[in-house]
VEXZADREN-936327 format. One record per residue (C-alpha): residue in three letters; x, y, z. Coordinates in Angstrom, 2 decimals. Last residue first. Example, Ala and Ser with C-alpha at 12.3 -4.5 7.8 and 13.67 -1.06 7.14 Angstrom:
BEGIN
(site ser, (13.67, -1.06, 7.14))
(site ala, (12.30, -4.50, 7.80))
REM end
This chain:
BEGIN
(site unk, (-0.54, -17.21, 30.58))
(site unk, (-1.03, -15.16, 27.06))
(site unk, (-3.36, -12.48, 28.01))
(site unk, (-4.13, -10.52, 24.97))
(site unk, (-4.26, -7.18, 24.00))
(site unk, (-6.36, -5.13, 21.77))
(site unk, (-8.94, -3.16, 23.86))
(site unk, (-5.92, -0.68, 25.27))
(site unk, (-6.01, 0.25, 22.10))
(site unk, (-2.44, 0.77, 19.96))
(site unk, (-3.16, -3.19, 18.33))
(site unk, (-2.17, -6.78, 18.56))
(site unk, (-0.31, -6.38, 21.82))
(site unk, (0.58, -9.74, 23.45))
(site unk, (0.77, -10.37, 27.33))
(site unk, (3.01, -13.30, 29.37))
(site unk, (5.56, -14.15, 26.90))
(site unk, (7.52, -16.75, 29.53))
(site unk, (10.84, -16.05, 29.90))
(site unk, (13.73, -18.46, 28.20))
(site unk, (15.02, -15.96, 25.73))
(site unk, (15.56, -18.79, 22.85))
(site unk, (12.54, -20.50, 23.88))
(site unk, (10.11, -17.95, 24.22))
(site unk, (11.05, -16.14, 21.31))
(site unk, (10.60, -19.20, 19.57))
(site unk, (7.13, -19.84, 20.53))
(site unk, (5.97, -16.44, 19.74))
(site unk, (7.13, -16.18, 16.42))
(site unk, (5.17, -20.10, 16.49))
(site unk, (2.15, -18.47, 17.99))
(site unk, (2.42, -15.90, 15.24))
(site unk, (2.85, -18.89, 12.89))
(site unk, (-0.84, -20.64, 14.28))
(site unk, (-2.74, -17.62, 13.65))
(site unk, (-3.58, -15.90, 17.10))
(site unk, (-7.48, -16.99, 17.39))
(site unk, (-7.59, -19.15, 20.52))
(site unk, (-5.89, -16.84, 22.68))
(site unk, (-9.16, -14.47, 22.09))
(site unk, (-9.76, -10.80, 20.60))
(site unk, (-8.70, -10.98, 17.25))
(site unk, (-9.48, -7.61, 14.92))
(site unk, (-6.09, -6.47, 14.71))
(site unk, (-4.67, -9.80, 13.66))
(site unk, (-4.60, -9.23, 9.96))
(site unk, (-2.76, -12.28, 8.63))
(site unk, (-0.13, -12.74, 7.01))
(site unk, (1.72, -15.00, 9.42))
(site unk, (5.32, -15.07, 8.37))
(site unk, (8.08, -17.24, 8.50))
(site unk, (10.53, -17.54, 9.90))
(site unk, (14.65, -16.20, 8.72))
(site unk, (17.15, -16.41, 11.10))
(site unk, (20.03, -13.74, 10.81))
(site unk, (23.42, -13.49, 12.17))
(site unk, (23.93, -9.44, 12.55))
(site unk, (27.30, -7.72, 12.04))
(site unk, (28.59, -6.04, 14.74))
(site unk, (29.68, -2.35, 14.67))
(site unk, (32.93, -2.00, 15.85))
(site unk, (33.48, 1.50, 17.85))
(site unk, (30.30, 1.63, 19.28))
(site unk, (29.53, -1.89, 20.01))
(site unk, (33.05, -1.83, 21.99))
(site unk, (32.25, -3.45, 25.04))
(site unk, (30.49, -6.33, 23.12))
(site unk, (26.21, -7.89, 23.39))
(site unk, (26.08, -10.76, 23.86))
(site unk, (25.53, -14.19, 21.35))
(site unk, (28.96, -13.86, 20.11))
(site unk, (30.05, -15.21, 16.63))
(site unk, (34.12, -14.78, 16.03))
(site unk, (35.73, -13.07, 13.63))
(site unk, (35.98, -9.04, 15.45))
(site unk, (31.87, -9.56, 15.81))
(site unk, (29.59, -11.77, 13.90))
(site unk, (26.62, -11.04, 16.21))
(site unk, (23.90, -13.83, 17.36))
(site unk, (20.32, -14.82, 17.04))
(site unk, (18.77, -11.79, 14.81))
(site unk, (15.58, -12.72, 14.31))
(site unk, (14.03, -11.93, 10.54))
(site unk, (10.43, -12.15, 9.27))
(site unk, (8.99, -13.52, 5.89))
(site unk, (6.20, -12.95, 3.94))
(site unk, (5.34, -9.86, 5.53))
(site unk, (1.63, -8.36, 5.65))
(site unk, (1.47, -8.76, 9.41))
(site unk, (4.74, -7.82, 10.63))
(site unk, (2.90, -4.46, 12.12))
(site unk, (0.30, -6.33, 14.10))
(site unk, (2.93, -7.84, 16.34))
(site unk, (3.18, -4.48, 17.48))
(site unk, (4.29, -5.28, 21.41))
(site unk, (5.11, -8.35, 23.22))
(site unk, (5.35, -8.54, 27.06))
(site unk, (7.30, -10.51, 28.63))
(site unk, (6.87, -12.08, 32.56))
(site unk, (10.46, -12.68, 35.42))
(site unk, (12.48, -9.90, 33.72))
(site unk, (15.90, -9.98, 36.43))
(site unk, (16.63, -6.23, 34.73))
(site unk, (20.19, -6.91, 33.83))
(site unk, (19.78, -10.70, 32.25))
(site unk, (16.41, -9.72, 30.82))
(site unk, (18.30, -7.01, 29.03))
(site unk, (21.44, -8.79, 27.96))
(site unk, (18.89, -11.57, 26.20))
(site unk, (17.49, -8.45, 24.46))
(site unk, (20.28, -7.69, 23.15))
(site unk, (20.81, -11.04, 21.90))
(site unk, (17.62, -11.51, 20.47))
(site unk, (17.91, -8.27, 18.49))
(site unk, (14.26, -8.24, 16.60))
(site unk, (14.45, -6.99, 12.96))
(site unk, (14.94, -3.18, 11.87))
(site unk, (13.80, 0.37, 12.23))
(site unk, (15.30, 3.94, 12.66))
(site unk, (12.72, 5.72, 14.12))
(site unk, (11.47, 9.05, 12.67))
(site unk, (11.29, 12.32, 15.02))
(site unk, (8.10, 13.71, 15.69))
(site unk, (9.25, 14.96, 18.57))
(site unk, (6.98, 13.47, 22.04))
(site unk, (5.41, 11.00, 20.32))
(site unk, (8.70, 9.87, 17.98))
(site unk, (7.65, 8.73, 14.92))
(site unk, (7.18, 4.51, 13.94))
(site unk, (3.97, 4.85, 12.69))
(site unk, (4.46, 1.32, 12.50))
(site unk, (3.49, 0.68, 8.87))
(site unk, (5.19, 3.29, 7.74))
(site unk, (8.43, 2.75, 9.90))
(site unk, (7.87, -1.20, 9.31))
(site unk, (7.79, -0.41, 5.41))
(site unk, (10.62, 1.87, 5.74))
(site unk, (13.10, -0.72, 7.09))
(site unk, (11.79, -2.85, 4.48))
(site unk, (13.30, -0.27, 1.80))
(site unk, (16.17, 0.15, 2.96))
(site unk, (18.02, 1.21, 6.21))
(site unk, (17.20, -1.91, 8.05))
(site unk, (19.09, -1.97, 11.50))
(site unk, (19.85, -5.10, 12.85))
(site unk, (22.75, -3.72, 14.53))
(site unk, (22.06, -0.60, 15.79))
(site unk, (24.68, 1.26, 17.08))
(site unk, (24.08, 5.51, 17.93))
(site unk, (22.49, 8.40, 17.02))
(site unk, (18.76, 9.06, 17.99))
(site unk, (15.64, 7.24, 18.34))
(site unk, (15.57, 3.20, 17.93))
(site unk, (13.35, 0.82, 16.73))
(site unk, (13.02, -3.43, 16.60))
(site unk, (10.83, -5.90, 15.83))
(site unk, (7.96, -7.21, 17.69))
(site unk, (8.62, -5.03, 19.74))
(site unk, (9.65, -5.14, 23.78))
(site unk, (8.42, -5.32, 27.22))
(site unk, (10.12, -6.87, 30.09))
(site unk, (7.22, -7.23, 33.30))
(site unk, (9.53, -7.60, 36.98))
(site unk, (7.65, -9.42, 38.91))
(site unk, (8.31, -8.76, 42.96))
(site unk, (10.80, -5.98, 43.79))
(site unk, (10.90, -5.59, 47.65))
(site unk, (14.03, -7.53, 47.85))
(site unk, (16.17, -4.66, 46.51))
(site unk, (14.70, -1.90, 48.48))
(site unk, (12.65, 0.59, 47.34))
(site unk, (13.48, 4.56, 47.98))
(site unk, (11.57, 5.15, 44.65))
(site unk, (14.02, 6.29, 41.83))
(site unk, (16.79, 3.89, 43.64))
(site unk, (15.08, 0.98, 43.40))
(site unk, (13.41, 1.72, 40.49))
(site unk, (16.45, 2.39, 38.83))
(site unk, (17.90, -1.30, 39.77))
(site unk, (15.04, -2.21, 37.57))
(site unk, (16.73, -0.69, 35.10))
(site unk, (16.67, 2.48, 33.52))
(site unk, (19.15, 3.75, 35.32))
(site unk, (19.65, 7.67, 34.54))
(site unk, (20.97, 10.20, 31.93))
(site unk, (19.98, 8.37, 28.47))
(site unk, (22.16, 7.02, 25.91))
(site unk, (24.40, 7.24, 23.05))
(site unk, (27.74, 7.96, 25.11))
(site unk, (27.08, 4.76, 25.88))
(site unk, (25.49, 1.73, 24.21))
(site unk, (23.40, 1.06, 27.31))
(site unk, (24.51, -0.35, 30.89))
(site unk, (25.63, 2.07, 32.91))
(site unk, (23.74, 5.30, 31.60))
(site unk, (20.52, 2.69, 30.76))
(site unk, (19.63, 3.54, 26.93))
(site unk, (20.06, -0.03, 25.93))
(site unk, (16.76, -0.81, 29.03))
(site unk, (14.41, 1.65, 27.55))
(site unk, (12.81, 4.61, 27.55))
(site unk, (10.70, 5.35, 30.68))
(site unk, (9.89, 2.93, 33.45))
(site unk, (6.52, 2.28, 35.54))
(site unk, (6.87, 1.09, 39.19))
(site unk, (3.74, -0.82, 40.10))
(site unk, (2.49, -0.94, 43.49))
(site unk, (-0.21, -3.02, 45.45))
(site unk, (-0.91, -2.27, 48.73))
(site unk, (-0.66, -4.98, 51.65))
(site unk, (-0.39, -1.68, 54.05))
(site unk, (3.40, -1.99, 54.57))
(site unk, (3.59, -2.19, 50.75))
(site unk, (1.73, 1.41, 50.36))
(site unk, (3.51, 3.07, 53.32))
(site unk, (6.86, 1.89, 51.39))
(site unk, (5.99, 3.88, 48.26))
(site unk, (5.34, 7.44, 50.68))
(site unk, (8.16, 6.42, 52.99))
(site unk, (10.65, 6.36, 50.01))
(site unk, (9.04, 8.98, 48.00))
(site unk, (8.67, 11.74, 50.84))
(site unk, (5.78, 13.60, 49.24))
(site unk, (4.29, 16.61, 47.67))
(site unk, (0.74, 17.16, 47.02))
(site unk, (-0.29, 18.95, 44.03))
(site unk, (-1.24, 22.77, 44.50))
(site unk, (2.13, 23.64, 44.83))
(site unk, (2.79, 22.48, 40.99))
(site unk, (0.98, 25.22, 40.37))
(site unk, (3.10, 28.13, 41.78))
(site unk, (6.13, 26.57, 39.99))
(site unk, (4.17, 26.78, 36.61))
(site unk, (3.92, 30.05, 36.45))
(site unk, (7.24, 30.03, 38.21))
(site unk, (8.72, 28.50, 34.48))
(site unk, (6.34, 30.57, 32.51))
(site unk, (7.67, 33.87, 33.46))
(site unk, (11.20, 32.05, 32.75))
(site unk, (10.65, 30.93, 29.76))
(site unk, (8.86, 34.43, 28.23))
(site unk, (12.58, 36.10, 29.32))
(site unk, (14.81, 33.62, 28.88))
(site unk, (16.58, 34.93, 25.57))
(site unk, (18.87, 33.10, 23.95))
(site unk, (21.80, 33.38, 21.18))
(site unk, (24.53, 30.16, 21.45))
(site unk, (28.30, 30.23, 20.20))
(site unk, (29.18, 28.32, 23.23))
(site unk, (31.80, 29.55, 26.26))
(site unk, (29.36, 32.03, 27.69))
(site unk, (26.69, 29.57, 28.17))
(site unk, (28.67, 28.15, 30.89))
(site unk, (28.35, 31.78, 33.08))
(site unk, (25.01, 31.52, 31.88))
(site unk, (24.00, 27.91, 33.79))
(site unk, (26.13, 29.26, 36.52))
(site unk, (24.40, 32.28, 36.75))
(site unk, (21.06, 30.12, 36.55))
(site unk, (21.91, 28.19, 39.64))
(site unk, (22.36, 31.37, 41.65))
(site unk, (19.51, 32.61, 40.70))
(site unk, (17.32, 29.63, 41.42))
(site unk, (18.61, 29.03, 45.17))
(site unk, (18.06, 33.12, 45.41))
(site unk, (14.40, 32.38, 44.00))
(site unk, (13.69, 29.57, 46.24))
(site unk, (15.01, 31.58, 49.55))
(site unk, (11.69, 31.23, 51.58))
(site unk, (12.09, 27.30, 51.07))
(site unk, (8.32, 26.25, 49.16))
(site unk, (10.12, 25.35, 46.07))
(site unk, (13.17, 23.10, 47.26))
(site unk, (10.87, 20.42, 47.86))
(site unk, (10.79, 19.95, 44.05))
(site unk, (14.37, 19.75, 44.08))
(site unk, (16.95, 22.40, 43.28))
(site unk, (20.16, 20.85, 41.40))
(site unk, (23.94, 22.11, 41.95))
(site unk, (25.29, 18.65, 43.38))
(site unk, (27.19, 17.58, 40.89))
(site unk, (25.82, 14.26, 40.33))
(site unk, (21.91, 16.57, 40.35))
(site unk, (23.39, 19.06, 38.54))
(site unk, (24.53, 16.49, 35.70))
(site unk, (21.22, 15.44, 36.01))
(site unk, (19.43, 18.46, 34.93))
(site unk, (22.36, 18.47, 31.74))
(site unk, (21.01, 15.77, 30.87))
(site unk, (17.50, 15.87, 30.76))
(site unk, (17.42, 19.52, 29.65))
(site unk, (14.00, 18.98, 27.30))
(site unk, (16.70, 18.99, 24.01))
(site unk, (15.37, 15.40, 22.56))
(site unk, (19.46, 14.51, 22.32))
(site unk, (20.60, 12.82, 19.44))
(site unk, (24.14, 12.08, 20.93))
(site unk, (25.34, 14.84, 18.41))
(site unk, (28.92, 13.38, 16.61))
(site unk, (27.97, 15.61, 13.67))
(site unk, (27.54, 18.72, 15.10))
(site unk, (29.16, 18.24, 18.77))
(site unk, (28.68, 22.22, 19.56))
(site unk, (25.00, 22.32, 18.53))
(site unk, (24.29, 19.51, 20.66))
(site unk, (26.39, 21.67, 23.50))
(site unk, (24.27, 24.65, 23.08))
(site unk, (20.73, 22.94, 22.74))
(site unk, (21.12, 20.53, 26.16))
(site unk, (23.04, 23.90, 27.86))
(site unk, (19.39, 26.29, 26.77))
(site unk, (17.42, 23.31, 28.02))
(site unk, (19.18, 23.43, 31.48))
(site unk, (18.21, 27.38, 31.39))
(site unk, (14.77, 26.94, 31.33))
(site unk, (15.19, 24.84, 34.50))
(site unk, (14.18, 21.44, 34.96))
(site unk, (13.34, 20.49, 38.55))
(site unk, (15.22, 17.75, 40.88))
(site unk, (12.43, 14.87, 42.03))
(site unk, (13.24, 14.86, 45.90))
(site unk, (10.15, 16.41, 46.98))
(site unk, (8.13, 13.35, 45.25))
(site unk, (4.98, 14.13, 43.13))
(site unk, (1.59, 13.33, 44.18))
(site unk, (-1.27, 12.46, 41.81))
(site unk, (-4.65, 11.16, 42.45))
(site unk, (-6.25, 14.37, 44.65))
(site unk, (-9.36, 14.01, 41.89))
(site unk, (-8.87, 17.80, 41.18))
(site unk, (-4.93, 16.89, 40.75))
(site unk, (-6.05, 14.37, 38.43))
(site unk, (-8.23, 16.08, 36.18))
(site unk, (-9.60, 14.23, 33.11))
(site unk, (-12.01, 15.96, 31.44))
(site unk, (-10.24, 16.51, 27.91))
(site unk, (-9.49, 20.27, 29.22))
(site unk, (-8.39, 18.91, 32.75))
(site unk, (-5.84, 16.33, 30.58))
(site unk, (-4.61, 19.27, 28.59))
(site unk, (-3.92, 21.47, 31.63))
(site unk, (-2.40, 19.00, 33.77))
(site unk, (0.08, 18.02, 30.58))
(site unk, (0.54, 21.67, 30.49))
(site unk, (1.61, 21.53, 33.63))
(site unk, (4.16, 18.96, 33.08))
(site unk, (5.91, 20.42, 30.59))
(site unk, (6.19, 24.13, 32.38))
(site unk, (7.41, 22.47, 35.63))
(site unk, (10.02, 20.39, 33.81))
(site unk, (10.56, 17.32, 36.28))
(site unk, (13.60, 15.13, 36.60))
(site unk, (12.48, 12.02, 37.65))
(site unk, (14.05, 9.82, 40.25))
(site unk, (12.53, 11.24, 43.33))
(site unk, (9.30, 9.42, 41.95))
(site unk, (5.77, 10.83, 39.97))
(site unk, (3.49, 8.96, 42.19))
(site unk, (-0.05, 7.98, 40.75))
(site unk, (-2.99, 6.61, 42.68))
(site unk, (-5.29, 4.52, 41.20))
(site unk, (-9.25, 4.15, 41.80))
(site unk, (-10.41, 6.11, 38.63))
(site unk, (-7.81, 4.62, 36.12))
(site unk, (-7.02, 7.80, 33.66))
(site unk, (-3.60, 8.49, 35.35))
(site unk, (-2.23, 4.84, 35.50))
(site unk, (0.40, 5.99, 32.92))
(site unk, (2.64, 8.33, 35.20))
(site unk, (2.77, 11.70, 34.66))
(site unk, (6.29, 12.87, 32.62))
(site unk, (5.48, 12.86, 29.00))
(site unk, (2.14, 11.37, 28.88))
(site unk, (0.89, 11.35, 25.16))
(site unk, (-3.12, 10.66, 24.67))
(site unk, (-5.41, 9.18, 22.25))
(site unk, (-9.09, 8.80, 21.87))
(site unk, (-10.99, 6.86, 20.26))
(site unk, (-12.38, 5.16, 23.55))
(site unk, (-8.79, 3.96, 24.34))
(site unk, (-5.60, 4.88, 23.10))
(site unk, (-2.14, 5.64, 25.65))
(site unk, (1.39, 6.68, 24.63))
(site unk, (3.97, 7.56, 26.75))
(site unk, (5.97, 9.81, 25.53))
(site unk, (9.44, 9.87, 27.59))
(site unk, (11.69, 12.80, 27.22))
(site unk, (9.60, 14.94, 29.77))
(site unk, (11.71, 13.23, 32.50))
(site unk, (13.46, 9.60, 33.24))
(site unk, (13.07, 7.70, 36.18))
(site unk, (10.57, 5.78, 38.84))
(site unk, (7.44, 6.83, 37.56))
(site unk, (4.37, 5.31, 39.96))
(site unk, (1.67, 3.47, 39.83))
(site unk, (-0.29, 3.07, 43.06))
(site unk, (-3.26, 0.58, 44.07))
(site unk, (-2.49, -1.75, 41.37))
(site unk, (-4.53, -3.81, 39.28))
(site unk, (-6.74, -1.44, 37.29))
(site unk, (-3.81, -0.11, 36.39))
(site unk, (-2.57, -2.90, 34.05))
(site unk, (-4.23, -1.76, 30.49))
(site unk, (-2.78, 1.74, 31.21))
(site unk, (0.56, 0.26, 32.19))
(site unk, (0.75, -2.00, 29.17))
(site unk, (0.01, 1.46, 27.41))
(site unk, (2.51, 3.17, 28.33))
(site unk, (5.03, 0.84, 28.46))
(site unk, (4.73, 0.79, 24.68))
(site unk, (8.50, -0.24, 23.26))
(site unk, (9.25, 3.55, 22.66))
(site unk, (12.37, 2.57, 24.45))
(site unk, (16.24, 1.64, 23.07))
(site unk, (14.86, -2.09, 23.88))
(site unk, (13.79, -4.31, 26.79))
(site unk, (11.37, -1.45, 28.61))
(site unk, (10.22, -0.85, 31.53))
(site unk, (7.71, -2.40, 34.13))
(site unk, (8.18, -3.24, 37.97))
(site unk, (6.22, -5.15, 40.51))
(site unk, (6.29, -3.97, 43.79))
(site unk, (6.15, -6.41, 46.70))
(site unk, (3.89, -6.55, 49.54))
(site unk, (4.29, -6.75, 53.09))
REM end
């Protein structure tokens, strides 16, 4: 049998798994999204083109790949398609193609579950977690509590009742916030989109994944945001509603443990982050602007601006620690390319002492960043295409990293085309 490889992301997301993905398919037999909903933008450039997948997994546009969107997404109907709709328009049509199938146990969106998201980031002002307002949260708080309807759920002859009764608890909870809506146009849309999402085959994750391994198929699990937005594991409250680890794919498959094969870490060249919440090597000046500009460091799926700053090595030491990264994968390095000098952060000064982890109480005592300064390559490397042409102190950035995190740098991204990356090892 097989193993599945997994790839997500080292940082607080928006590393580029999307792309590594895209550039990987070819690979793989099945790619499939393990975790995460319409939150993620996943984005993918090739033939001038460019494309944002929210919730469809990145191998989409790879002719002999089949894509699996897991039991451990939470799926907006509407969202996803429109996605459908957009890809069909720009002649791409996966569900014409039959290469997309969508797990019965994936929980569903509602209108509603946006309308709680809003409501209660409204309510916290101030102290907001920075929420992208799809419903994520709140759809997995149904899913703990064990409210939720499933994509399975929508061919039972009592659907709508199921859904009814959902949404008058939704309102009944609505009644306690300060919060005008009307769900009229959502709602027509939402079983709009119900009837559609019929038409795609739906599957048994867990046998559906394992059918692939049993038959020497090769499967990669695809993440969404990143590894310090993991509910367990990230800089909570400020984080995301499910496991982004590789432990997530595990779970957001039906996967066990000692089916996971290489697990691919990707991160920046630097560092970003969405949202409220610590970030220690933040740059809120004028270089952190420079690598937002340069960057185009904006949220693809809501515009939002990144916060920016130098690479956290100790962060992302706690990542590859969690996730068991076995190959890295190094995004943007094009962006540092007109800088003199760039920073590493190698350790925290934290409550006197200097810590090379990341603390319990990040969020309370903000750590100060121990900086190492190298020295930069200036050099446009947008245009190289070989091993043999990185400039020798981007190989030494490289170097370094590899040294101090003690994983191989497997893949380096010079560019947003799928054209521009290099195999390392």
């Amino acid at each position: 049998m097989t193993q599945v490889d997994v790839l997500l992301g080292l940082q607080w997301g928006d590393e580029g798994k999307g792309k590594i993905v895209d550039v990987l398919s070819p690979q793989y037999d099945l790619i499939a999204r393990f975790q995460g909903g319409p939150n993620a933008g996943h984005t993918l450039e090739f033939d001038g083109k460019k494309f944002v997948l929210n919730t469809i997994p990145s191998g989409i546009f790879n002719e002999k790949t089949m894509n699996l969107i897991g039991n451990g997404v939470v799926i907006d109907p509407i969202i996803l398609k429109r996605e459908l709709d957009n890809l069909k328009a720009a002649g791409h049509d996966p569900v014409g193609k039959g290469k997309l199938a969508i797990a019965r146990k994936a929980h569903l969106i509602l209108p509603t579950h946006q309308l709680l998201d809003a409501a209660n980031e409204q309510k916290m002002g101030k102290d907001k977690i920075g929420s992208t307002l799809k419903g994520i949260g709140p759809t997995y708080m149904d899913k703990t509590g064990r409210n939720g309807l499933r994509v399975g759920d929508t061919t039972l002859p009592d659907f709508k009742e199921r859904y009814n009764k959902l949404v008058q608890k939704h309102k009944d909870m609505l009644s306690h916030y300060n919060f005008e809506y009307d769900l009229t146009e959502k709602e027509a849309a939402f079983f709009e989109a119900i009837e559609f999402i019929k038409s795609i085959p739906h599957v048994d994750s867990e046998h559906y994944v394992n059918g692939f391994l049993k038959e020497g198929k090769t499967v990669l699990a695809e993440g969404a945001q990143g590894t310090l937005l993991d509910v367990d594991f990230g800089s909570y409250p400020f984080v995301t509603s499910s496991n982004t680890t590789t432990a997530g794919a595990c779970t957001g498959l039906g996967i066990a443990p000692n089916k996971v094969g290489h697990v691919y870490g990707i991160f920046k060249a630097y560092c970003t982050r969405v949202g409220g919440g610590p970030f220690p090597t933040e740059l809120d000046n004028e270089v952190g602007e420079t690598l937002r500009s340069v960057g185009h460091e904006f949220g693809a799926t809501t515009g939002r601006a990144r916060r920016c700053g130098w690479i956290d090595l100790p962060a992302l030491k706690y990542a590859i620690m969690l996730n068991g990264v076995t190959d890295l994968i190094m995004m943007k390095a094009d962006v540092l390319d007109g800088f003199d000098s760039i920073y590493a952060c190698t350790h925290y000064e934290h409550n006197g002492e200097t810590i090379d982890y990341m603390p319990y109480d990040i969020i309370t005592v903000q750590p100060i960043p121990v900086l190492k300064e190298i020295e930069g390559w200036k050099t446009d490397v947008t245009k190289i295409t070989a091993v043999d042409q990185i400039p020798a102190k981007l190989a030494d950035y490289i170097a370094f990293l590899e040294k101090e995190l003690q994983v191989p740098v497997k893949f380096l991204s010079v560019g947003p085309d799928r054209t521009q990356t290099l195999e390392l090892n």
